[in-house]
DRENDO-1510 file (C-alpha; in Angstrom, 1 decimal, always signed):
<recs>
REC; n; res; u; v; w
REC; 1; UNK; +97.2; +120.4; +93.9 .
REC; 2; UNK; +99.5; +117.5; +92.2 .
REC; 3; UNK; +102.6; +118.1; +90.9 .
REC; 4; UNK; +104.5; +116.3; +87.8 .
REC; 5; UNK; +108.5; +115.8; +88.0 .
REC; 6; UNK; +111.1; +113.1; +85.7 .
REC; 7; UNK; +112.5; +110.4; +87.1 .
REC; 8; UNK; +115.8; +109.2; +84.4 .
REC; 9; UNK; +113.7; +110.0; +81.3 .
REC; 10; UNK; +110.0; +109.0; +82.4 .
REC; 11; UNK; +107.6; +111.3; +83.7 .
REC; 12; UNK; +105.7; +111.0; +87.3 .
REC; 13; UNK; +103.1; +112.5; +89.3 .
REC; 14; UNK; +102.1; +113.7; +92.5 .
REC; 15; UNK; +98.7; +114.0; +94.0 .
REC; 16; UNK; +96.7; +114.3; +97.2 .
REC; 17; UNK; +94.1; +112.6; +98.7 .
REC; 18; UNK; +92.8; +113.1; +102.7 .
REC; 19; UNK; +96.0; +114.8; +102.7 .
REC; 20; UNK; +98.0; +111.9; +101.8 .
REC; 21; UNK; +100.1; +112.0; +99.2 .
REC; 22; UNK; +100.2; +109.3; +96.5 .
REC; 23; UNK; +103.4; +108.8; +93.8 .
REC; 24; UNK; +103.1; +107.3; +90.4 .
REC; 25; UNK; +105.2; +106.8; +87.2 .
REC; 26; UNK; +102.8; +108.1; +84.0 .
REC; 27; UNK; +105.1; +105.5; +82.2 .
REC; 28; UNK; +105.7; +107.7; +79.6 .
REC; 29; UNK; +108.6; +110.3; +78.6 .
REC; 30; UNK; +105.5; +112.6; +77.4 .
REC; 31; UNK; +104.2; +115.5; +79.3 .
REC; 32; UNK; +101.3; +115.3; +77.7 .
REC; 33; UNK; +100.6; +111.8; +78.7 .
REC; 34; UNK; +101.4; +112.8; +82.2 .
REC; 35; UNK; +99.0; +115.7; +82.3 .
REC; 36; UNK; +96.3; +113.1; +81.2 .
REC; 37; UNK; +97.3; +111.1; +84.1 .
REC; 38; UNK; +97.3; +113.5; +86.7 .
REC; 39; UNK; +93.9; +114.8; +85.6 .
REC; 40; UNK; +92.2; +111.7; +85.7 .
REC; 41; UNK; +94.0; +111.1; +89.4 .
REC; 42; UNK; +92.5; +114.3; +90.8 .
REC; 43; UNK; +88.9; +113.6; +88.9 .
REC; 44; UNK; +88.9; +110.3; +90.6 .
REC; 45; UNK; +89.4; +111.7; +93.8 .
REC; 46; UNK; +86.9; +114.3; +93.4 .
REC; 47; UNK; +84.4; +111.6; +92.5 .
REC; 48; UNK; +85.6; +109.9; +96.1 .
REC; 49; UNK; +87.3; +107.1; +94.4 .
REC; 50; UNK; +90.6; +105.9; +95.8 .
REC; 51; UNK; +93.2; +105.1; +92.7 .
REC; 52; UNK; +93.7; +101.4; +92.5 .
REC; 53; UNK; +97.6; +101.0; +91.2 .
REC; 54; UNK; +97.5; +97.3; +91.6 .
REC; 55; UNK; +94.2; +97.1; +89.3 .
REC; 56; UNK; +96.0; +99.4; +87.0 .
REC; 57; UNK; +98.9; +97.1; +86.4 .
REC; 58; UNK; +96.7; +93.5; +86.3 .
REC; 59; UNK; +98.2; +91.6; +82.7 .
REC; 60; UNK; +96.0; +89.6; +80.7 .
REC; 61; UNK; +98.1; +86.7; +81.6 .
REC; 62; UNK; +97.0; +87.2; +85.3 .
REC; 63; UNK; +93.1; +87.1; +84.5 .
REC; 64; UNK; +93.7; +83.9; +83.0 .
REC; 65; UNK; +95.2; +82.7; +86.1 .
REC; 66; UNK; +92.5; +83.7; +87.9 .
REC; 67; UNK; +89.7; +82.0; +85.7 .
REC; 68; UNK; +92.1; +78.7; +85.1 .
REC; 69; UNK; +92.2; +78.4; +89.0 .
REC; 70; UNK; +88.5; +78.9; +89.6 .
REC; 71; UNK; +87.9; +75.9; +87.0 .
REC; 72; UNK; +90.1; +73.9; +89.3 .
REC; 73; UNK; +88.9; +74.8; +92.1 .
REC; 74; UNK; +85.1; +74.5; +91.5 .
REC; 75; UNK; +85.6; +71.6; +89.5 .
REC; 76; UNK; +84.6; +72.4; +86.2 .
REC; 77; UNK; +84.1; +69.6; +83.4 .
REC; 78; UNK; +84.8; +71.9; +80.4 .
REC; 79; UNK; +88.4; +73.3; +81.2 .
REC; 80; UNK; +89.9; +71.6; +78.1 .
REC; 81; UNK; +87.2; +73.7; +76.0 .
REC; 82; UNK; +88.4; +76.5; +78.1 .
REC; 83; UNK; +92.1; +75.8; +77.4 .
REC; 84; UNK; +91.4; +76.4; +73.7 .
REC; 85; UNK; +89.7; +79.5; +73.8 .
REC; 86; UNK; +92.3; +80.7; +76.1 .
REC; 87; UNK; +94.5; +79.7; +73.7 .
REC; 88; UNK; +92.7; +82.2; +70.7 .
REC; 89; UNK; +92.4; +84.8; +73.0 .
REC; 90; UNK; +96.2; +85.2; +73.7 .
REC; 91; UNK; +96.9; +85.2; +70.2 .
REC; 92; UNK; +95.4; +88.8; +70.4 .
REC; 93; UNK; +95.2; +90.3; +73.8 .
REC; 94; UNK; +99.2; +88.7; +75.0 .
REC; 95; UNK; +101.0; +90.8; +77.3 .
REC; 96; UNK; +98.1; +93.9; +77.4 .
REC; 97; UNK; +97.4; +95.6; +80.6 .
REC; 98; UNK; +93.8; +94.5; +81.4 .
REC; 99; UNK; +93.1; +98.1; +81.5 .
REC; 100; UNK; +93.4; +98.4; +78.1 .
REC; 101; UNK; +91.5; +96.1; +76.8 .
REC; 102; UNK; +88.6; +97.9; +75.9 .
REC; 103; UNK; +85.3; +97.6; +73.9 .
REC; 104; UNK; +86.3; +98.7; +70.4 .
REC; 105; UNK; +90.1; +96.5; +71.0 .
REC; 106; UNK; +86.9; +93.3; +71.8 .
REC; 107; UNK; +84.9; +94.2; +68.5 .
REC; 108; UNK; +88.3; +94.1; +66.3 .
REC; 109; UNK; +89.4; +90.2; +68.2 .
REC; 110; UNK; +85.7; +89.5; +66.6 .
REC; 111; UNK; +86.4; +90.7; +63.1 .
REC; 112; UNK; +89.5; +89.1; +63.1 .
REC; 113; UNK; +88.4; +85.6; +64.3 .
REC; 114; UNK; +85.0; +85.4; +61.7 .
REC; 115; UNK; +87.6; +86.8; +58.5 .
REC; 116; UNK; +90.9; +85.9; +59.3 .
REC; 117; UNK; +90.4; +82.3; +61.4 .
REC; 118; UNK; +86.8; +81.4; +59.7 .
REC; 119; UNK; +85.5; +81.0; +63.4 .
REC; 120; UNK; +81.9; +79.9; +63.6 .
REC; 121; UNK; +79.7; +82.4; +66.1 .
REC; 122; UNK; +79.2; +79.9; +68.8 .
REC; 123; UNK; +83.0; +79.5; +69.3 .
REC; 124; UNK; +83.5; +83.0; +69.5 .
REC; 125; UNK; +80.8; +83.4; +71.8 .
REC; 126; UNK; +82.5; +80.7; +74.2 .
REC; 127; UNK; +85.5; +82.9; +74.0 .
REC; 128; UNK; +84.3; +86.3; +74.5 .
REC; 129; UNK; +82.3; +84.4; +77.5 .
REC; 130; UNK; +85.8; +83.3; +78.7 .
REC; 131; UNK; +87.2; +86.9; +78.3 .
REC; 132; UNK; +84.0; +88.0; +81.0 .
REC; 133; UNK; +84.6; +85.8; +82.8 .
REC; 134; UNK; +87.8; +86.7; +83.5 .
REC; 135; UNK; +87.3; +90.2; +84.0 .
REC; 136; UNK; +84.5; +89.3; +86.4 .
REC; 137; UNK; +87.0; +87.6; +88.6 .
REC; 138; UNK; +89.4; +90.2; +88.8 .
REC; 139; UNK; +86.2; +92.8; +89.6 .
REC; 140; UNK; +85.9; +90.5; +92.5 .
REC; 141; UNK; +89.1; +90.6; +93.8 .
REC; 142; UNK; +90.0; +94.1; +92.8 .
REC; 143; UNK; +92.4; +92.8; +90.4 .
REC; 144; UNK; +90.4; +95.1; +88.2 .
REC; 145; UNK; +88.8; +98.2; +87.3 .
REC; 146; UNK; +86.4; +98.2; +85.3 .
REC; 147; UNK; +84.4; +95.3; +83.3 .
REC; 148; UNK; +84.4; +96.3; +79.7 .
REC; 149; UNK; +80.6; +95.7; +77.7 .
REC; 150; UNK; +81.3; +92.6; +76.0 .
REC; 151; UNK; +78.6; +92.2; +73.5 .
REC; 152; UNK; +78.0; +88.5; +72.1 .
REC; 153; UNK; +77.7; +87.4; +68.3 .
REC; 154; UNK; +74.5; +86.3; +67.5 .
REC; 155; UNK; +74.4; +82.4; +67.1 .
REC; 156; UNK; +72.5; +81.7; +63.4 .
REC; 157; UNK; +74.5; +78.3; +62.8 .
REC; 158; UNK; +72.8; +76.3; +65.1 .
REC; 159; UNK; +73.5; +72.5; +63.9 .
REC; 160; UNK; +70.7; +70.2; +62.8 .
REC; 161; UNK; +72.7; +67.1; +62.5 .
REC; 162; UNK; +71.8; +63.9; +63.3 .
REC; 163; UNK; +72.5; +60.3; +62.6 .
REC; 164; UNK; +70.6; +57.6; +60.6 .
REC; 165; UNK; +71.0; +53.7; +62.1 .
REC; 166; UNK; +73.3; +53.0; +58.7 .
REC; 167; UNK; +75.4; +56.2; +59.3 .
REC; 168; UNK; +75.8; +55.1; +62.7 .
REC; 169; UNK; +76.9; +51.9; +62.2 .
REC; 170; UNK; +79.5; +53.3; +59.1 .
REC; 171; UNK; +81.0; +55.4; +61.5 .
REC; 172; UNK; +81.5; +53.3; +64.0 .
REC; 173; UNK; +83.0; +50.5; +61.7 .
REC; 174; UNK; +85.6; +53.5; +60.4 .
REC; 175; UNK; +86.5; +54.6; +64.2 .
REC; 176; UNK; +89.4; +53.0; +65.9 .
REC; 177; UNK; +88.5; +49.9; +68.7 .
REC; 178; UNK; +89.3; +52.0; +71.9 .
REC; 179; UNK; +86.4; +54.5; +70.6 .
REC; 180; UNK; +83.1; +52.6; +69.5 .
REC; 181; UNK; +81.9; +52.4; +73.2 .
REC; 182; UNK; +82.3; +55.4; +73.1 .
REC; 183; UNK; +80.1; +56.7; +70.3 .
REC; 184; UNK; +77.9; +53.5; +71.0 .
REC; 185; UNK; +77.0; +54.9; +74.7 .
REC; 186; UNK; +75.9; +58.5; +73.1 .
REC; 187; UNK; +74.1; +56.7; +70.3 .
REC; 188; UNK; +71.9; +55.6; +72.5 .
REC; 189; UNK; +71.7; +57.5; +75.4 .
REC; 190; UNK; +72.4; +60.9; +74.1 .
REC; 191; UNK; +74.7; +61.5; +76.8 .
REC; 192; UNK; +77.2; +64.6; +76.9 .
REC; 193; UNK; +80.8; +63.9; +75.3 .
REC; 194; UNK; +82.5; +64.3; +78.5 .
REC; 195; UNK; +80.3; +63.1; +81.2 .
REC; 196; UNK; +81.3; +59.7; +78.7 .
REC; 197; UNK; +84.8; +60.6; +78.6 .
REC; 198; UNK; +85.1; +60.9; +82.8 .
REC; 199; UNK; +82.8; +58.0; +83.3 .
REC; 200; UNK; +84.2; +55.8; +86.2 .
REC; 201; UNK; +83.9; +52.2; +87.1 .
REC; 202; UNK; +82.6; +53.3; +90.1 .
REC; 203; UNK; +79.5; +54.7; +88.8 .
REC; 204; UNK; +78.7; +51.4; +86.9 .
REC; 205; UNK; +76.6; +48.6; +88.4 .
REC; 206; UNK; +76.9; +45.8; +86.1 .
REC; 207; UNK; +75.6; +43.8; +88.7 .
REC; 208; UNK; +71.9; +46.1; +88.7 .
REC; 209; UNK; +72.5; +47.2; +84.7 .
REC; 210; UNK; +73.4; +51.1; +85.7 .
REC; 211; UNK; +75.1; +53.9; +85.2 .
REC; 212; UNK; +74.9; +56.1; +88.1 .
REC; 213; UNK; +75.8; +60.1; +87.6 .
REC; 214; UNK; +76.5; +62.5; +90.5 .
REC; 215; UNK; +75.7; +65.8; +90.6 .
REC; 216; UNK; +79.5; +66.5; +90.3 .
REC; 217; UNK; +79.4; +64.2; +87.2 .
REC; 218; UNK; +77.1; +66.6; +85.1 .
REC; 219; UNK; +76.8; +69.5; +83.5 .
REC; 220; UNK; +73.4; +70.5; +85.1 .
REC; 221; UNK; +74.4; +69.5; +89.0 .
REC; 222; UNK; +71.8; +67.2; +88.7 .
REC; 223; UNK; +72.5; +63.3; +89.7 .
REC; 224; UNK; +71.2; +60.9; +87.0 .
REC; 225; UNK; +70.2; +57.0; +86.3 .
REC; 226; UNK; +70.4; +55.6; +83.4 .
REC; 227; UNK; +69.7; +51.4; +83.1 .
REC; 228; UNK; +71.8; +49.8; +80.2 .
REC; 229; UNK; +70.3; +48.2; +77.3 .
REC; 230; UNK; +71.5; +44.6; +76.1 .
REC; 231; UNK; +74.4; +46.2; +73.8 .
REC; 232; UNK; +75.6; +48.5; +76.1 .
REC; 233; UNK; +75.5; +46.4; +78.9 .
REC; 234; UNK; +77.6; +43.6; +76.9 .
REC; 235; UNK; +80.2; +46.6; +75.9 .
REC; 236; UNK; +80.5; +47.8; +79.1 .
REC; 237; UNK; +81.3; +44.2; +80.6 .
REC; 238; UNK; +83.7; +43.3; +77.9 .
REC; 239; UNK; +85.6; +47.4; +78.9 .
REC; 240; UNK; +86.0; +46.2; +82.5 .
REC; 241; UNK; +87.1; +42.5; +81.6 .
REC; 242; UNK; +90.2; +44.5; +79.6 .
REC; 243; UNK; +90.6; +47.1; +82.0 .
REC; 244; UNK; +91.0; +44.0; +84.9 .
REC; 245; UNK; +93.2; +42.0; +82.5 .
REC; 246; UNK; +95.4; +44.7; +80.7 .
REC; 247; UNK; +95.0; +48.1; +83.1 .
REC; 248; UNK; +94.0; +47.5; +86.2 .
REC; 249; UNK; +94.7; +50.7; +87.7 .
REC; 250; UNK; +92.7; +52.3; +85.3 .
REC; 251; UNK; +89.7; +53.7; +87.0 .
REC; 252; UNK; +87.9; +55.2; +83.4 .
REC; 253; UNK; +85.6; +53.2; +81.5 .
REC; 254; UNK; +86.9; +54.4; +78.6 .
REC; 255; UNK; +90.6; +54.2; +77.8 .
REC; 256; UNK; +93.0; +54.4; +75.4 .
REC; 257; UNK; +94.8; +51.1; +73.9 .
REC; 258; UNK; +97.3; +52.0; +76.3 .
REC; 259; UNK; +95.3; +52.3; +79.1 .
REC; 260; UNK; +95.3; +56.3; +79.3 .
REC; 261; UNK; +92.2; +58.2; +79.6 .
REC; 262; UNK; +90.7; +59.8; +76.7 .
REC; 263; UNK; +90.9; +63.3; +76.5 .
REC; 264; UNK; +90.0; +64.6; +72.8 .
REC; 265; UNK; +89.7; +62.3; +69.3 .
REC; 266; UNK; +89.2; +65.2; +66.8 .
REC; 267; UNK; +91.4; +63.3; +64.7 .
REC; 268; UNK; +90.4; +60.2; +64.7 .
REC; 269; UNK; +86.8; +61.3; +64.5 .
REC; 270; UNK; +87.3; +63.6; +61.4 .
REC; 271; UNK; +88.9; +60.9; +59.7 .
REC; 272; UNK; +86.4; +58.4; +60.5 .
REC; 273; UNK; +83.7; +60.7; +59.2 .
REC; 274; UNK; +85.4; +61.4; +56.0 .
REC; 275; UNK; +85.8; +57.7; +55.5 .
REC; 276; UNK; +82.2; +57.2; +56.3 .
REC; 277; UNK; +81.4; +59.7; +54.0 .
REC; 278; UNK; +79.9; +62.1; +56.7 .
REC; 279; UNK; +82.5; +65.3; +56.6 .
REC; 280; UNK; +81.1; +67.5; +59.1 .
REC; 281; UNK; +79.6; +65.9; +61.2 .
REC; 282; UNK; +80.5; +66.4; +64.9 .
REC; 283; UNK; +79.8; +64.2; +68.2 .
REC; 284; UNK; +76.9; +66.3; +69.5 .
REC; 285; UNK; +74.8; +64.9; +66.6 .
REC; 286; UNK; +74.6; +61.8; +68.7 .
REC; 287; UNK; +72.5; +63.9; +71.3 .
REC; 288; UNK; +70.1; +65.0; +69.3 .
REC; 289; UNK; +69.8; +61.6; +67.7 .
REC; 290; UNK; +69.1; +59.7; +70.7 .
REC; 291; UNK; +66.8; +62.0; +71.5 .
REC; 292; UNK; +64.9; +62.1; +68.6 .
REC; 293; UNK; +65.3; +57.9; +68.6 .
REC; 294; UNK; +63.6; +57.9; +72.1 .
REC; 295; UNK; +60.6; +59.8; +71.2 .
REC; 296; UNK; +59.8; +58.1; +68.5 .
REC; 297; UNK; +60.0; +54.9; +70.7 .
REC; 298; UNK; +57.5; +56.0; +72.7 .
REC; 299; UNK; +59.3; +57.0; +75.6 .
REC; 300; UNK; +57.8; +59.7; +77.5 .
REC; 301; UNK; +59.1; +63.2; +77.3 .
REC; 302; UNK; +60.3; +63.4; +80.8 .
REC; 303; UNK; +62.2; +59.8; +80.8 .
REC; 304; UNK; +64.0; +60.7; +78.0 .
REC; 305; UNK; +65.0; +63.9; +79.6 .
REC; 306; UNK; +66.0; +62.1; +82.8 .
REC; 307; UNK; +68.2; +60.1; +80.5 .
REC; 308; UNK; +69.8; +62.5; +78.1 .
REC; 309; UNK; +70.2; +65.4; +81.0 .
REC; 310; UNK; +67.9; +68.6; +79.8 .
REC; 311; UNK; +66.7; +70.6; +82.2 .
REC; 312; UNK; +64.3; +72.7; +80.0 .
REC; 313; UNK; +61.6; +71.3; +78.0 .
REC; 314; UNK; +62.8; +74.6; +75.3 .
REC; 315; UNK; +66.1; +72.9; +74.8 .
REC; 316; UNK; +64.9; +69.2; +74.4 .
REC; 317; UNK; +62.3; +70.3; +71.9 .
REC; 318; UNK; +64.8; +72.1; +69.9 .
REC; 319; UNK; +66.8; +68.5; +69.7 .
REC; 320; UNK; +63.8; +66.5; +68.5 .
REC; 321; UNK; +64.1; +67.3; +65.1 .
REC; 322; UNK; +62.2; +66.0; +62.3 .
REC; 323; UNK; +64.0; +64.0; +59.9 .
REC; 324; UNK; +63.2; +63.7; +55.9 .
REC; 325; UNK; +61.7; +60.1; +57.1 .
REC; 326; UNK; +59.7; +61.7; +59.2 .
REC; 327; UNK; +58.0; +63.9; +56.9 .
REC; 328; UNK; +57.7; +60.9; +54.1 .
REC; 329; UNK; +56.1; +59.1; +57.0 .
REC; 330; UNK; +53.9; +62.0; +57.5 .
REC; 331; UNK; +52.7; +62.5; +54.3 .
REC; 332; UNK; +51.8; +59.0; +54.2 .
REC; 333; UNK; +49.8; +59.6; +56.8 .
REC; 334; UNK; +48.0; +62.0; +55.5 .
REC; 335; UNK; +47.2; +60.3; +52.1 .
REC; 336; UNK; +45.6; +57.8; +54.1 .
REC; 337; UNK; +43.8; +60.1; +56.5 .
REC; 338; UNK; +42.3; +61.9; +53.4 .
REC; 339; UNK; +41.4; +58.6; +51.4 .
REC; 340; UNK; +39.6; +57.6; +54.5 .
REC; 341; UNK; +38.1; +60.6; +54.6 .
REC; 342; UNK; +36.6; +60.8; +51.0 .
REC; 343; UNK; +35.5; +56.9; +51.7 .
REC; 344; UNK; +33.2; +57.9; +54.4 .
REC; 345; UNK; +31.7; +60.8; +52.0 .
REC; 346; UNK; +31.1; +58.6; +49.5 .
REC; 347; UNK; +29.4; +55.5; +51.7 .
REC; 348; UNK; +25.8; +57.9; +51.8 .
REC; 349; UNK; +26.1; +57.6; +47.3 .
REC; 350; UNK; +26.9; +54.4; +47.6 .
REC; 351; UNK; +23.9; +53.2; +49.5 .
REC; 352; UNK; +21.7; +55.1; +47.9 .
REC; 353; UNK; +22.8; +53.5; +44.3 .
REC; 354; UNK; +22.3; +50.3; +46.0 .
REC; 355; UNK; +18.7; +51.0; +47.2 .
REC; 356; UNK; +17.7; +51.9; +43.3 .
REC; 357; UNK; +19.3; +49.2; +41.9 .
REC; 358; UNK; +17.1; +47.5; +39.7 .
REC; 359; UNK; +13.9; +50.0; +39.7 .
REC; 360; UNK; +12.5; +51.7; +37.2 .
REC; 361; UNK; +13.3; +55.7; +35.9 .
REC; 362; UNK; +9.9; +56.4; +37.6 .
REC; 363; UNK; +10.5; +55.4; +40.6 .
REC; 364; UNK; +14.0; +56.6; +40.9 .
REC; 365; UNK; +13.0; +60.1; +39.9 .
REC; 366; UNK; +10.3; +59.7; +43.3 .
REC; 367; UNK; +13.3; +58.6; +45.2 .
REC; 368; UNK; +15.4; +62.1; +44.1 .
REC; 369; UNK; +12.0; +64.2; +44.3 .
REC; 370; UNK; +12.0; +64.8; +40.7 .
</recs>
């Protein structure tokens, strides 16, 4: 049987397991708290379980070690989007045991990020997959417990956005020098915003007209080609001849006016976009533009995947939107299908007015069997 004795003003208990007895503090000067704690001990036991004290003491602040250093360590492209849902998280969960943190504390952070921050679906959804993350981590190292049920938000404000040839060229005319290759390159090739961003000099052959991406280089593990067009080639070359003459020890392709890598431009870009008169707007528009630009080129479904990066034919689909243009253009289409269409019915009249042009009643009411 366990026992329960004070230590200064704090309660602690005693209990048994193989005959081995186990000490721990109840952290509390209540008895009542302590009787909790001893009863949940010996149910534990009962149930075979041995009491983890180590799990039982894991911080928040320690998960998010563990999930910053498994970025690091595996590589991973996205850790400054990770950074910033870290970043929301702590604002609510700072200094809890993970123990604590619990299913109903998870559906609270939620109401308080859609009323109180105005936090769009999808961003909470990349946070509460942050938060699993991290417990999953610490399940796998016995840092913790239990994983709580995270359940996600469901994501109704999926974007539509894309941009026109004049929008493009407004916004890029409003953005400063050191970024138009950069929204240039995802104009037309639909590529992510920060297999861009990380693009080396070694992965371009100006030489052959290429952009070479490793599997490390993209968000699906899959290597990719992609052969420049005239512009891009002609930015590219004109990005190295600065780099060689200004930052040599540069190895981005895109670089600050100092030479730095570039890391984020939400400033810049929102007050480009306001200038342009395109508020709202954000940079994966350019994806689903390029895509929808190289289908209606004519370039075959799977080229312009192997170019943009899809994987699934579901999720390039759902890019190749239809613009107003399109549908103008379609109706136009169909006008001219169905004027066609009531020309051929009307050829048989027409030659059949021609053949009783010029006889008489009798012998057109033989020809109509009247």
């Amino acid at each position: 049987m366990g026992s329960i004795y004070k230590r200064g003003g704090i309660y602690w208990i005693k209990y048994y397991k193989n005959g081995k007895p186990y000490r721990e503090s109840a952290r509390s000067d209540r008895m009542s708290e302590a009787i909790r704690k001893l009863k949940q001990r010996e149910g534990e036991i009962a149930e075979g379980k041995t009491p983890n004290l180590r799990a039982e003491r894991t911080t928040f602040e320690e998960l998010v070690t563990l999930i910053l250093n498994d970025y690091k360590v595996n590589g991973r492209r996205s850790i400054d989007r990770l950074g910033r849902s870290i970043e929301h998280l702590k604002n609510y969960f700072s200094g809890m045991k993970a123990i604590r943190i619990a299913p109903d504390m998870i559906e609270t952070y939620k109401v308080k990020r859609i009323e109180e921050d105005n936090a769009e679906n999808a961003t909470i959804n990349r946070e509460l997959a942050a938060l699993k993350r991290m417990f999953n981590l610490g399940a796998d190292v016995g840092r913790v417990i239990h994983v709580p049920k995270i359940k996600m938000l469901r994501e109704n404000n999926r974007r539509k956005g894309f941009f026109e040839a004049d929008e493009f060229i407004a916004l890029r005319a409003a953005l400063p020098d050191y970024l138009t290759p950069i929204v240039t390159m995802a104009y037309y090739y639909g590529m992510r915003k920060q297999e861009i961003l990380g693009l080396r000099f070694d992965q371009v052959d100006l030489r052959e007209g290429e952009v070479r991406l490793e599997p490390e280089d993209t968000k699906t593990g899959e290597p990719r080609l992609i052969v420049l067009n005239d512009e891009m080639f002609s930015v590219l070359m004109a990005q190295k001849r600065n780099r060689d003459l200004k930052f040599p020890e540069c190895p981005h392709v895109f670089y600050t006016d100092k030479g730095n890598r570039i890391k984020d431009f939400r400033k810049a870009w929102d007050k480009a976009c306001k200038q342009a008169g395109l508020e709202g707007r954000i940079f994966h528009d350019f994806r689903r533009t390029a895509i929808r630009n190289m289908v209606r080129a004519g370039v075959p479904q799977h080229t312009a995947q192997q170019i943009s990066g899809h994987k699934t034919d579901s999720v390039f689909k759902r890019y190749n939107i239809i613009s107003r243009d399109d549908l103008k253009r379609a109706a136009r289409q169909i006008s001219i299908y169905h004027k066609v269409r009531a020309e051929e019915a009307l050829e048989p009249v027409r030659e059949f007015a021609k053949s009783i042009d010029g006889h008489n009643l009798g012998t057109m009411r033989e020809l109509v069997g009247t």
